[in-house]
Steps between C-alpha positions, in 0.01 A plus 500: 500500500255288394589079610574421179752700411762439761867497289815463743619828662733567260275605199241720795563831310476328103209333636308820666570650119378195367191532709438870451492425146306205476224641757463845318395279174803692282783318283835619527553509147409713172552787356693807588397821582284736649216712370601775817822460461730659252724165419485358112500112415864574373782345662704734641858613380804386660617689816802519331381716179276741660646825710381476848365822681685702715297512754286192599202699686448705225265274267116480572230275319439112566773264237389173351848306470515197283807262495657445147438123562687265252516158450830345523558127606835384584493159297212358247381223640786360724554158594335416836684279758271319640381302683579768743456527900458800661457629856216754492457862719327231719729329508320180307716274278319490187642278211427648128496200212321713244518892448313492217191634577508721782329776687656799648267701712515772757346843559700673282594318190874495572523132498343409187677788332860335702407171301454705194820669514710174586409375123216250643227745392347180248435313864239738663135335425330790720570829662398732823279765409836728552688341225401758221827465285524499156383127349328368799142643418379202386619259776168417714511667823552311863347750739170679523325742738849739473731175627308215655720189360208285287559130541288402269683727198856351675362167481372490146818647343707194617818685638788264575685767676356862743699754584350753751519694883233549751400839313215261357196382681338261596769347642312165505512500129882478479426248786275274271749589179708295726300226600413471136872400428576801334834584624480868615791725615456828766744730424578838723167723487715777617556755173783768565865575325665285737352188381479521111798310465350169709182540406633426148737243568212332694273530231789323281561233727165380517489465128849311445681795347763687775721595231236743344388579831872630594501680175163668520551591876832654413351676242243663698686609777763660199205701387384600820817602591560709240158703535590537877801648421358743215232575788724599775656758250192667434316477844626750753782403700402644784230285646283791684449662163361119373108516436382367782246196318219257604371197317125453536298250380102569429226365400218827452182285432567280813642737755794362492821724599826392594826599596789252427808546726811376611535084392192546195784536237380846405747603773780338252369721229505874665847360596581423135379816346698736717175628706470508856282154647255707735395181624819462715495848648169450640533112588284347216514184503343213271169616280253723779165643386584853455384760772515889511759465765745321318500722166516820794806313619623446150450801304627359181610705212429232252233200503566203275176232411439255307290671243200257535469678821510839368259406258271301752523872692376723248850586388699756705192704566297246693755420634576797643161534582446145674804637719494829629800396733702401164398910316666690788823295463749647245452166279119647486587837449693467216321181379858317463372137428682265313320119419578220294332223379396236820633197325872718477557679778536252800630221280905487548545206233700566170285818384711669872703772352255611222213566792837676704587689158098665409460548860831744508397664205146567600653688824843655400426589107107484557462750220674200228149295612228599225 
């Protein structure tokens, strides 16, 4: 890792992604779909209205799945608290006067869109190149190169408060963000299911409004619930019959191919849709460059990508080809791919259960996925 970009230990793995990113010259963001793949730029239906196969290892043919993503903010425009002081991830005190113009940033766009959804939406100035939500096209962008923080973009915008993790880079720009007077809060890099909730009610402490924090964060985890619960009624019970599934992450025109394991989050979403995480069987751990080994060892039925990656592959069929390894496993054989959009599927901020909901239907009614 490069001496510039040397974030605490506790955002390594949002970092490496960060990196990866960044390095390989691609954004997160943009459009959905696949030419290769046979997904649609529909949203899909709700688990709940579509009638799920019988058997799970019986569909073939690489699925697009795209979240029906919808705007929703708890308040309009609540008061704000402030001044404010806050103990950071760092553990830094940091005391807020003014929320009014603020930056949320990180690798995935969850923060900004946390902001958004709290009712504060009017008080981000600039975005990530992940935050790709609907009315934040025309705020001036933060980060180039993929994810390299730009001081000079963060300085000119005049933010009185910014909200971000070590998934960012360099970390000597939040550094000099700092020594600039701009008071800047680290909150928890680490994206899973078990940290929704206080990654929310972080995000609404820093900006004076706990109330709407408790309210969004209880909201989310409602949601999430709920889609967990239609899940496990769909996904078989028994967990040998689960489709045994790996998360890779690659990057085709940089030779860049990675498997992301136990503690990368995607571990938290195989868990979530009712598959079998791979990763643990076979000791996983972290984000590891992929080898032929490890995909002998995993032998997944089912592959899920951001589709980017699929895209940066030459779709399903590069892929394939890129991989020999990867076309011998039954995931190959049968071409059972599902991606989603690289600014969605990693995030675990407010959009949670509709990623959890398109990802179900994509693998247990994949035929309802057009």
């Amino acid at each position: 890792m490069p001496a510039a970009l040397r974030p605490p230990a506790l955002g390594v793995l949002a970092a490496l992604l960060a990196l990866l990113l960044g390095a390989c010259g691609i954004s997160a963001g943009g459009g959905h779909g696949s030419d290769d793949a046979e997904g649609s730029t529909s949203a899909a239906p709700p688990l709940a209205d579509v009638e799920p196969i019988a058997d799970v290892r019986s569909w073939e043919g690489e699925k697009i799945a795209v979240p029906r993503d919808e705007l929703d903010p708890v308040a309009e425009n609540p008061a704000q608290d402030l001044p404010a002081t806050v103990t950071d991830s760092q553990g830094t005190r940091v005391k807020i006067t003014d929320a009014s113009r603020v930056l949320a940033l990180d690798v995935y766009g969850t923060l900004s869109r946390t902001v958004h959804e709290l009712g504060l939406g009017d008080t981000l100035i600039g975005r990530d190149v992940s935050t790709q939500f609907a009315g934040t096209e025309d705020l001036p962008l933060v980060t180039q190169n993929g994810h390299d923080l730009n001081a000079e973009a963060i300085l000119g915008l005049d933010p009185t408060l910014i909200i971000t993790d070590t998934s960012l880079g360099p970390w000597d720009v939040v550094l000099q963000m700092r020594d600039a007077g701009i008071p800047v809060v680290v909150v928890d890099s680490h994206r899973g299911l078990d940290n929704v909730v206080s990654l929310t009610n972080e995000v609404a402490a820093a900006l004076g409004v706990p109330a709407e924090g408790k309210k969004l964060a209880e909201r989310i985890q409602a949601e999430v619930d709920a889609i967990v619960e239609q899940i496990a009624a769909v996904a078989p019970a028994d967990q040998g019959q689960r489709l045994r599934t790996v998360f890779l992450y690659v990057r085709g025109q940089s030779g860049v191919y990675y498997m992301f394991g136990e503690g990368s989050g995607a571990d938290s979403l195989i868990d979530a849709i009712g598959a079998y995480d791979v990763a643990e069987e076979i000791g996983w751990n972290g984000m590891k460059p992929l080898t032929d080994e490890g995909l002998i060892a995993a032998q997944p039925d089912l592959v899920l990508m951001m589709s980017k990656g699929l895209d940066s592959a030459g779709g399903v069929d590069g892929l394939l080809e890129r991989l020999p390894a990867l076309a011998e496993t039954p995931a190959g054989q049968h071409r059972r791919f599902v991606a989603m959009e690289d600014s969605e599927i990693l995030g675990f901020g407010p959009a949670t259960a509709s990623v959890l909901d398109a990802l179900a239907v994509a693998v247990y009614a994949p035929d309802a996925i057009k």
